[in-house]
C-alpha positions in Angstrom: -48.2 -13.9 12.2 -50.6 -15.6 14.4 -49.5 -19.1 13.7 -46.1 -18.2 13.9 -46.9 -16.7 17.8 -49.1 -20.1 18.3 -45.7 -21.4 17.4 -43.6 -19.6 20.1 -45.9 -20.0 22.7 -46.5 -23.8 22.3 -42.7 -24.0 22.7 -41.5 -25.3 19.4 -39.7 -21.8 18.6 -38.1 -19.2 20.7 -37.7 -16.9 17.9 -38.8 -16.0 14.7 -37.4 -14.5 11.4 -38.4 -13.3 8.0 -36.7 -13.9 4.9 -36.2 -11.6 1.5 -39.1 -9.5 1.7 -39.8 -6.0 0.7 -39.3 -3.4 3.6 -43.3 -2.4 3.4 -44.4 -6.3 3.9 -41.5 -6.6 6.7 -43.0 -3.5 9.0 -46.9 -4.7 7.9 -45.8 -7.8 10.0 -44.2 -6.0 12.6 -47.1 -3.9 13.1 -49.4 -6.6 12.7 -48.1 -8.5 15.7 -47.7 -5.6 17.3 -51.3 -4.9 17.3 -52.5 -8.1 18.4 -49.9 -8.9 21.0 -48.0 -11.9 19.0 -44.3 -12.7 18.8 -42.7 -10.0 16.8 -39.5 -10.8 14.2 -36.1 -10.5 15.5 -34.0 -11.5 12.6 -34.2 -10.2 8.7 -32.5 -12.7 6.7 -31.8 -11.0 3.2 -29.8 -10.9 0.0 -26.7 -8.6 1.1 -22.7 -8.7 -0.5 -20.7 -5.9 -2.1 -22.4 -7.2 -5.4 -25.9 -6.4 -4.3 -26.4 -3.5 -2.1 -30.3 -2.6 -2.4 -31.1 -3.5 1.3 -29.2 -0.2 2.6 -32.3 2.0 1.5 -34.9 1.0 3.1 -34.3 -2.6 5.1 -31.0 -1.8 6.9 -32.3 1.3 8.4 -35.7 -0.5 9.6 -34.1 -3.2 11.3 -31.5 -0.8 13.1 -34.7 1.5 14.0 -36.5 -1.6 15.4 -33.5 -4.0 17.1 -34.2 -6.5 14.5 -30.5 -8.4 13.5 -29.6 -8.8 10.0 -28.0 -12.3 9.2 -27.3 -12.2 5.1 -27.6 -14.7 3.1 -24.9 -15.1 -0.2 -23.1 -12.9 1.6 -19.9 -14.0 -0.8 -22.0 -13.6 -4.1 -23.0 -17.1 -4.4 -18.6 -17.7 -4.6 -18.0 -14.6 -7.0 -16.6 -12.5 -4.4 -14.2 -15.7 -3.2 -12.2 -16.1 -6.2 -10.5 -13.6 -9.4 -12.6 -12.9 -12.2 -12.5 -15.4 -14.9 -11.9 -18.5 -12.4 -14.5 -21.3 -13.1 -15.6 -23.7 -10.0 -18.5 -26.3 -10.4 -21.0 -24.5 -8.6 -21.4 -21.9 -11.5 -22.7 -24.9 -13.2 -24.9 -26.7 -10.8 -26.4 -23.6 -8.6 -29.9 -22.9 -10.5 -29.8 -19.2 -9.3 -26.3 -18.5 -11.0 -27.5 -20.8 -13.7 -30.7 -18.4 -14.0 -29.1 -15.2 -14.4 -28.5 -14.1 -10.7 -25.4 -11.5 -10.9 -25.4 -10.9 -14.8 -26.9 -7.8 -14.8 -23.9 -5.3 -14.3 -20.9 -7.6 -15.5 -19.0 -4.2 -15.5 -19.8 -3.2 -12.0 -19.3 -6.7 -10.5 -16.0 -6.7 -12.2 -14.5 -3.3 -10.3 -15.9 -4.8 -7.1 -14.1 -8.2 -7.7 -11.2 -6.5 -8.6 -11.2 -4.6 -5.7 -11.8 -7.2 -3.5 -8.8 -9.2 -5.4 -6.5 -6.1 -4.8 -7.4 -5.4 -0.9 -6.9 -9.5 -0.9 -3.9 -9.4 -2.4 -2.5 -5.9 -0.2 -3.1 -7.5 3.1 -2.5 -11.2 2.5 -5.8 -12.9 3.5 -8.2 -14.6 1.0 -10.6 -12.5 -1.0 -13.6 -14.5 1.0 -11.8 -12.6 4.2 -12.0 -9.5 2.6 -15.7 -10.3 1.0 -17.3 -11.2 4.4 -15.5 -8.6 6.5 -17.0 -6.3 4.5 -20.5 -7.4 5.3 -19.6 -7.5 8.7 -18.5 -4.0 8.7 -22.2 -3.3 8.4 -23.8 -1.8 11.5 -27.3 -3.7 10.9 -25.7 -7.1 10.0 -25.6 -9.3 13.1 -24.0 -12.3 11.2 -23.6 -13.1 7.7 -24.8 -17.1 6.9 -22.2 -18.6 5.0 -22.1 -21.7 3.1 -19.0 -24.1 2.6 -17.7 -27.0 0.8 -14.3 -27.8 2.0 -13.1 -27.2 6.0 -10.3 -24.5 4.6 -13.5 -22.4 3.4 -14.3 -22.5 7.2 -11.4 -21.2 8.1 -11.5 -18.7 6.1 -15.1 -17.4 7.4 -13.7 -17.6 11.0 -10.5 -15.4 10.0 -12.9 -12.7 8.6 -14.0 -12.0 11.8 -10.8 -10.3 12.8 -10.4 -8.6 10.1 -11.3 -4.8 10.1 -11.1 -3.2 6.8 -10.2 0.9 6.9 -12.9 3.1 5.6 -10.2 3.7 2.6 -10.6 0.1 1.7 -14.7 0.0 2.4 -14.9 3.1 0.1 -13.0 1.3 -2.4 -15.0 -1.5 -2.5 -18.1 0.2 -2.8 -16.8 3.1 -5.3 -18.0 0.7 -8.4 -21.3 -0.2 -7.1 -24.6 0.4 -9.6 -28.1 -0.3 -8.7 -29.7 -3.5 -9.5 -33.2 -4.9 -9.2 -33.3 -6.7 -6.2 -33.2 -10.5 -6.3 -34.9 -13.1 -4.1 -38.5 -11.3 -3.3 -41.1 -10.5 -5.3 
């Protein structure tokens, strides 16, 4: 934490952020810094989508409680929240976390929640990345999701989500078929 304040103070950073971290590390540091005086984290960047929820127990709350922003990262499931079930793209062959397993632990819960998200899509006309990403944004901690893209239309469709205000109908649909997973991305 020190070298990250010697960091902000020599002028090289305004800000600093933490990435996928367990909620007991993340406060440690806060505290830390708080104790000494040194630059304190204002953003939590972690593994949030409908598909992996674990960061509303413990995370979420923390950074509301201490006006840290959330900015998610895979916040479309690494594309399996973007497109129907069953619909192959080439980066479920060449990203190593999808190669490695990431998001085959409850096939039968990811499923609902794609189907879901394929149905809502489908009901109100936008893409299923729209309906994937507004959902984040629904999210009272999450200040802005980080999203990744390929092709200019998958822009386009990150900027429409941001008009788009699912009804808690919709939100408890989506989330209705959710099970517990380990989390991924911190040890």
């Amino acid at each position: 934490m020190e070298a990250l304040h010697d960091v902000v103070r020599a002028g090289k950073a305004r800000y600093i952020g933490a990435s996928s971290m367990w909620t007991w590390q993340f406060a440690k540091a806060q505290y830390t810094a708080d104790l000494n005086g040194w630059t304190r984290f204002v953003s939590m960047q972690d593994h949030y989508n409908l598909l992996t929820r674990e960061e509303e127990r413990e995370m979420h709350p923390f950074c509301l409680d201490q006006g840290v922003g959330v900015i998610p990262w895979s916040p479309m499931a690494r594309g399996k929240l973007a497109h129907p079930l069953g619909h192959h793209t080439p980066r479920q062959d060449t990203d190593r976390l999808v190669r490695a397993g990431m998001y085959a632990h409850n096939p039968d819960s990811d499923a609902a929640i794609i189907g879901v998200v394929q149905q809502i899509a489908q009901a109100r006309g936008v893409s299923m990345a729209q309906v994937a990403l507004a959902w984040v944004m629904s999210k009272p901690a999450v200040t802005s999701p980080i999203v990744g893209v390929t092709r200019p239309d998958q822009l386009d469709d990150a900027i429409a989500a941001i008009d788009l205000r699912l009804s808690t109908e919709e939100i408890e649909r989506l989330e209705a078929p959710y099970t517990a997973r380990h989390p991924e991305g911190h040890e």
